[in-house]
C-alpha positions in Angstrom: 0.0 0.0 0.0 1.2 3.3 -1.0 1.6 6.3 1.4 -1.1 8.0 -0.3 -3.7 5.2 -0.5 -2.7 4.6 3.1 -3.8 8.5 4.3 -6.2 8.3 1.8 -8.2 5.6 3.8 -7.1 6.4 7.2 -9.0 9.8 6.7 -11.8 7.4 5.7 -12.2 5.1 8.5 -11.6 7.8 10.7 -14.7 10.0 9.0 -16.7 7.0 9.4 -15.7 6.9 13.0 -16.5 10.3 13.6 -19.9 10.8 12.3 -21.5 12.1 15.5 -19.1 15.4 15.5 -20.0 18.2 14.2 -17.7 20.9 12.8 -17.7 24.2 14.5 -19.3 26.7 12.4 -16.3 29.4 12.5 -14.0 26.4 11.2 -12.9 25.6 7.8 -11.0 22.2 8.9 -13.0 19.2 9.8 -12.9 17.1 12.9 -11.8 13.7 10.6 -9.2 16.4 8.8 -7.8 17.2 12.2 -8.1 13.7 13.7 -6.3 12.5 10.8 -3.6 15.1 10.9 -2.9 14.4 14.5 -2.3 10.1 14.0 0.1 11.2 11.0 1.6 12.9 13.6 2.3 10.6 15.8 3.4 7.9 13.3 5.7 10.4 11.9 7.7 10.6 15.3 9.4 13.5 14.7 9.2 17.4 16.0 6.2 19.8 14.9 8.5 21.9 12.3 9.5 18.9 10.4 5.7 17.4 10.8 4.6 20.3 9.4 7.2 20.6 6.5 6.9 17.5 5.2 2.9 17.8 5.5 2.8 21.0 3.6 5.5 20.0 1.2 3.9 16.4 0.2 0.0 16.7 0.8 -0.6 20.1 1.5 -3.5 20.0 -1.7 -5.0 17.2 -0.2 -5.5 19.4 2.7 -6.4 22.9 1.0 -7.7 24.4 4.6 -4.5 22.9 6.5 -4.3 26.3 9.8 -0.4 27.1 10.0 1.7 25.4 12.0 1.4 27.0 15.7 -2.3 27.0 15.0 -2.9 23.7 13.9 -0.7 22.3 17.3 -2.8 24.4 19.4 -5.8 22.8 17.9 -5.1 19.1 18.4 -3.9 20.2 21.6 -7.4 21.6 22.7 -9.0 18.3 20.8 -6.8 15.8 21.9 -10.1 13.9 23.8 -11.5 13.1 20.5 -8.8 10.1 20.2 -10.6 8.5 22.6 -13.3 7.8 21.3 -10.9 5.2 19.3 -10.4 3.3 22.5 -11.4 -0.2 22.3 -14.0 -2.1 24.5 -12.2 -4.3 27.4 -12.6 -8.2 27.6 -12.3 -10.4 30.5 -9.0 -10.0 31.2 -6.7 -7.0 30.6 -2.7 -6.0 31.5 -1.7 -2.9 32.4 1.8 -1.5 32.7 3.8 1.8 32.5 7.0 3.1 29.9 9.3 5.9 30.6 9.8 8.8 27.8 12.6 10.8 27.6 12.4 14.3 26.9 15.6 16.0 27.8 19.2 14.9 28.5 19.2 14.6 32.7 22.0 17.2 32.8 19.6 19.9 31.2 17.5 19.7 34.1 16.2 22.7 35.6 17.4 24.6 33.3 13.7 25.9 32.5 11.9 27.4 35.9 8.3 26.3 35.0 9.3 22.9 33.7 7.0 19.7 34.4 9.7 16.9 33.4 11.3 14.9 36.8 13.5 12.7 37.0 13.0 8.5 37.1 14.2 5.1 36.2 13.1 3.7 33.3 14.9 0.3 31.8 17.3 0.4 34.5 18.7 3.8 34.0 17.7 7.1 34.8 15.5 9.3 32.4 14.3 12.9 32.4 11.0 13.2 31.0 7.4 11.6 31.7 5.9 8.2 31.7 3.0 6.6 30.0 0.7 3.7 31.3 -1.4 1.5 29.3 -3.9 -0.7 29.8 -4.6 -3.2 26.9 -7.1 -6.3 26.6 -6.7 -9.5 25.7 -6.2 -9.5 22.0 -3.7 -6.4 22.6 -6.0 -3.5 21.8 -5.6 -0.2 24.3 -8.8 0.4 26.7 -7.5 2.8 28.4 -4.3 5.2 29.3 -2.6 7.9 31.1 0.4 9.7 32.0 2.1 11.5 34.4 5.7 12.6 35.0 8.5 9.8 35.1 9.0 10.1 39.0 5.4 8.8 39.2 4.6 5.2 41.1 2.9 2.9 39.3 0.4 3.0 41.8 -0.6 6.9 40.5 -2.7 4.9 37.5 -4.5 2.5 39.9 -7.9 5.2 38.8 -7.2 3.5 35.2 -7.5 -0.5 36.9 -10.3 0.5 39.2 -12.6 2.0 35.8 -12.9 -1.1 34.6 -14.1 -2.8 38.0 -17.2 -5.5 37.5 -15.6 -6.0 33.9 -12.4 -6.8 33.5 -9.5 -8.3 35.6 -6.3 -6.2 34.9 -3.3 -8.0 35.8 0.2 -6.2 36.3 3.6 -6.4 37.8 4.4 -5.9 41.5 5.0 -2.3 40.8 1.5 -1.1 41.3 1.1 -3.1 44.3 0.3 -0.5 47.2 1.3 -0.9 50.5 -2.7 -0.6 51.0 -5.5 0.2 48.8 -4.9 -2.1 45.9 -8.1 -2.0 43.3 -10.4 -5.3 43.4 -9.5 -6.3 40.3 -5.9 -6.0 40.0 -4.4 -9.2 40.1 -0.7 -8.7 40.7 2.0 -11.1 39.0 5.8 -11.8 40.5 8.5 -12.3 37.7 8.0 -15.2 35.7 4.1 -16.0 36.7 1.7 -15.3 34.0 3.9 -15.0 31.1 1.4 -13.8 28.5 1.6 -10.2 30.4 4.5 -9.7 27.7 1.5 -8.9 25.2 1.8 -4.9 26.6 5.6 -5.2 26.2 5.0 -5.8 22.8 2.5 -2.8 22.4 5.4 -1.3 23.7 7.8 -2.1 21.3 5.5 -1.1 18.3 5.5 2.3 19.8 9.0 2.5 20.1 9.8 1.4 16.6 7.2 3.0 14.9 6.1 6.1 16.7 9.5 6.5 17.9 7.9 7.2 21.4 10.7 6.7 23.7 11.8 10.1 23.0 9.5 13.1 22.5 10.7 17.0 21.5 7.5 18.5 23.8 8.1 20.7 26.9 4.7 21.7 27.4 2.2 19.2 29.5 -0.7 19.9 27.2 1.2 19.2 23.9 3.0 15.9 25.7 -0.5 14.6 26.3 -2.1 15.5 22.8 0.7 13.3 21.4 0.3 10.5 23.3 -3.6 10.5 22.6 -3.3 10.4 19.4 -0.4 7.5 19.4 -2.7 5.4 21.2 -5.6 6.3 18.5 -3.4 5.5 15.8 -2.2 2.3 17.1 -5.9 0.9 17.6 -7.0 1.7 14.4 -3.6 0.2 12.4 -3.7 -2.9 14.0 -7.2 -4.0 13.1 -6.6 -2.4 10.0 -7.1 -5.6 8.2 -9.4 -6.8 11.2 -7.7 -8.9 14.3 -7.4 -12.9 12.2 -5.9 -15.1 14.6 -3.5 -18.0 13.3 -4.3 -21.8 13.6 -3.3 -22.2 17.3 -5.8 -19.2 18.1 -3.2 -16.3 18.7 -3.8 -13.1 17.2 -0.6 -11.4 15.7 -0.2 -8.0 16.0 1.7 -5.0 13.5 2.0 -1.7 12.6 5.5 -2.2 10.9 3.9 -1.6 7.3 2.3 1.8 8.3 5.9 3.1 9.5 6.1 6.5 8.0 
């Protein structure tokens, strides 16, 4: 599939997914224009200027009402809720774990009075930046997320676990264990005990590869959190892009290697 059948029907099935919007009556770009924009974003996994350069440069006809570039940030900023209304439904059982992002070099730290960033371990070595928690279901598709800064405990996203109470078991490492408090249904896992956990861990990975989310270029909360919507937007639509098949022994493979832009 070419790049430009690929936007071509990713503005599609977004549309379709966003029929109940309506556009604002002062604005000339639509809700599936924006949506759209912001997922090509994200896959892109670089900075806004070079996003915005190569958008311009390559499809800027296909998009003839495209805001300039400070505006159009600002507004997937202020929309980032709409990605999640590309959240998936949860099954019985879920997983649930977090994934540092770096965001500056540690030694840059504190450089900028009003900065949000701390300081945290992430892989075994310390990062300067934020962290991201997903919760996925049992065939690898994201119900749910959030994200604070990357001196966080895992026990911050418990509110993520406890929305799915009375409908899915989340399980997760000992991290978010809490001294007290724990949510009904999180069913925490030592090393080595319920192996299929891994399933996030690959999420994970396609997020690295692709998105190229281990680092980010955002020092503002509000953009850092539009991003990240829209990743996890992106990544439920591409991977049932050709609808979830599973093999012979009943597993369900999951990629978003052929959508890497």
């Amino acid at each position: 599939m070419s790049t430009d059948d690929f936007i071509i029907e990713l503005f599609c099935r977004i549309d379709d997914q966003l029929k109940s919007l309506e556009k604002h009556s002062q604005s000339k770009f639509s809700a599936s224009e924006l949506v759209t924009v912001g997922m090509l974003f994200a896959l892109k996994g670089v900075g806004q200027r070079a996003f915005y350069r190569w958008l311009e440069r390559d499809y800027g006809e296909w998009f003839p009402e495209l805001p300039e570039r400070t505006r159009l940030f600002r507004c997937l900023k202020t929309r980032w809720y709409w990605a999640q209304l590309f959240l998936a439904q949860p099954s019985l059982l879920g997983i649930i774990d977090s994934y540092g992002i770096e965001l500056i070099h540690p030694i840059r730290k504190g450089r900028h009075c009003k900065s949000w960033v701390e300081s945290g371990i992430s892989n075994h070595r310390w990062i300067v930046g934020g962290k991201l928690c997903l919760a996925v279901n049992q065939w690898g598709q994201l119900i749910g997320w959030a994200w604070a800064a990357a001196n966080a405990h895992d026990t911050w996203f418990h509110p993520i676990i406890e929305a799915f109470k009375n409908r899915s078991i989340i399980f997760a490492d000992t991290g978010f264990h809490a001294k007290e408090g724990d949510p009904d249904n999180l069913k925490i896992c030592r090393r080595g005990q319920w192996n299929a956990r891994m399933l996030v861990e690959t999420v994970y990975s396609m997020l690295t590869v692709v998105c190229h989310a281990k680092k980010m270029r955002h020092r503002v909360a509000a953009y850092f959190q539009a991003h990240l919507g829209f990743m996890v937007a992106a990544f439920n639509t591409l991977i049932a892009w050709f609808g979830l098949l599973p093999r012979n022994d009943g597993f369900i493979p999951l990629s978003i290697a052929q959508f890497n832009l």
